[in-house]
N, C-alpha and C positions, 0 to 999 in steps of 0.2 A: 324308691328310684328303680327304673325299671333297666336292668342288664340284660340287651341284647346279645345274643351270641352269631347274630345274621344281619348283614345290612346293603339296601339298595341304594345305589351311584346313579344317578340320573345326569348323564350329559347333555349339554345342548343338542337339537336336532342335526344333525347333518348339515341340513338344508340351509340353516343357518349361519353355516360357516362358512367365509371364503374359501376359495382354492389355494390362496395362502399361507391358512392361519388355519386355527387348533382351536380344541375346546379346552375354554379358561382353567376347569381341573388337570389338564396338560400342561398350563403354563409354570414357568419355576417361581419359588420364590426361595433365595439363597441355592439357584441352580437344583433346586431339587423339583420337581414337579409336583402341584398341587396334590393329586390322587395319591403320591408317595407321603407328605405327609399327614394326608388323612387314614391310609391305610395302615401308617405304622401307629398311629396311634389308637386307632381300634384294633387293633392287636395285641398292643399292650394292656386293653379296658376286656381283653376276653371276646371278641369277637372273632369267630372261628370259621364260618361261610359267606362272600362276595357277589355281589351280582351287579354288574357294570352295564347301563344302558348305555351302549354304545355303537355306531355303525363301524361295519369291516374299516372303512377307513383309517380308522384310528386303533382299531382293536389288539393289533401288536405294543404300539406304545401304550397304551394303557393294561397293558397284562405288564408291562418291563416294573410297573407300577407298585407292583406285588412281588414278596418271596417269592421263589421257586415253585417253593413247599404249600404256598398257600391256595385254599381253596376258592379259586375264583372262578365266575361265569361270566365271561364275555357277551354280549348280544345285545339285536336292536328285536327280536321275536317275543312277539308277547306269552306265545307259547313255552316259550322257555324261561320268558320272566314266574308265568301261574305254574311252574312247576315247582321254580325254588321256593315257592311262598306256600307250599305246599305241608303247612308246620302249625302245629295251636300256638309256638313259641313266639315271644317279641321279636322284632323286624325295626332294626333303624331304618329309617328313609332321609337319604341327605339329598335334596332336590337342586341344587347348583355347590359348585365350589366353595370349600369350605376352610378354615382352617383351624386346628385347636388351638383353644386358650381357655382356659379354666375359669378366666376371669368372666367368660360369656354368659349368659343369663340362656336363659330357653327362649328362643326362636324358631326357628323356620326347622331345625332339627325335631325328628321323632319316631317314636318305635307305636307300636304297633301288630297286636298277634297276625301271622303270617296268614293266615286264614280270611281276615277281614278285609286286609289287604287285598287279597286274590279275589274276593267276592266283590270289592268296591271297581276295584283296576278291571275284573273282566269288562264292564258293561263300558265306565269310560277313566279317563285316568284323574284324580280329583285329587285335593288335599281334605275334603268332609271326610274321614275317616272315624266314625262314632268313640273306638275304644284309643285313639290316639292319644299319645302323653306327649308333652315337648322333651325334650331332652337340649341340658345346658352343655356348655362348654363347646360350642360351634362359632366362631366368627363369621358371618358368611364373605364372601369375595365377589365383588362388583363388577372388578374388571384392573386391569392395569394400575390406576390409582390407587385401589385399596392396594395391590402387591407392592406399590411403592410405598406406599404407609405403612403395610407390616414389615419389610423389612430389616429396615434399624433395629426393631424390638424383637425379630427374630435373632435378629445377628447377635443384640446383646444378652439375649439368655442363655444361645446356644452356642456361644463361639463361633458364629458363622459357619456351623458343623449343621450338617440336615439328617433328617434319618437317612434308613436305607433308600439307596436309587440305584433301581436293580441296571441302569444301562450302563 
């Protein structure tokens, strides 16, 4: 099983969003926001450096997402995506909102040496990525309904307690 110590955040596009609304890794589930508890729990699996595709719009609420302390990159600049990728090491790539659950099977989650990534992402942005593993324990999030389906099951594991939400 492969333990990444890096992992990339893909939001929706800007463009896609209302002037209202947020992107779904924004949205809470037990008031905590998506990116909060995927971020605390790659924390806890050992992942140590961040990289959140994101536009300025959002880019303060989604840093409040993370410790302090943590090492995160902000940005929608692909130049600064090919820099953090910049590594032989594994590379999660969680491509929409996610949530953990151990009980998940491998899906749409995966790492990936940082290198191939950066070699594949320069020319266009793809999930064919040759040396890709899946990596389990992701639920993905749909939208509003799933958050209403995981709920109850969050609330009953966790005591209606979320991890860290740095706001």
């Amino acid at each position: 099983m492969v333990r990444p110590q890096s992992a990339v955040f893909f939001m929706e596009e800007d463009s896609a969003i209302p002037a209202h609304s947020k992107p779904l890794m924004l949205e809470a589930v037990l008031s905590c926001p998506i990116l909060s508890w995927m971020s605390s729990q790659l924390l806890a699996d050992g992942v140590q450096r961040f990289f959140v595709v994101c536009s300025p719009r959002f880019a303060e609420e989604a840093r409040r997402c993370f410790p302090a302390e943590a090492d995160v990159v902000i940005s929608e600049q692909q130049s600064d995506l090919m820099a953090f990728l910049n590594t032989p090491d594994p590379v999660l790539v969680l491509c929409r909102a996610a949530m953990p659950m151990a009980e998940a099977g491998p899906g749409f989650a995966y790492a990936a040496p940082g290198y191939e990534l950066q070699a594949v992402w320069r020319e266009k942005m793809t999930n064919a990525v040759t040396a890709a593993e899946l990596v389990p324990g992701w639920l993905p999030v749909f939208g509003p309904d799933t958050i209403a389906e995981l709920e109850p099951l969050y609330r009953q594991r966790f005591g209606g307690r979320a991890p860290f939400d740095g706001r």
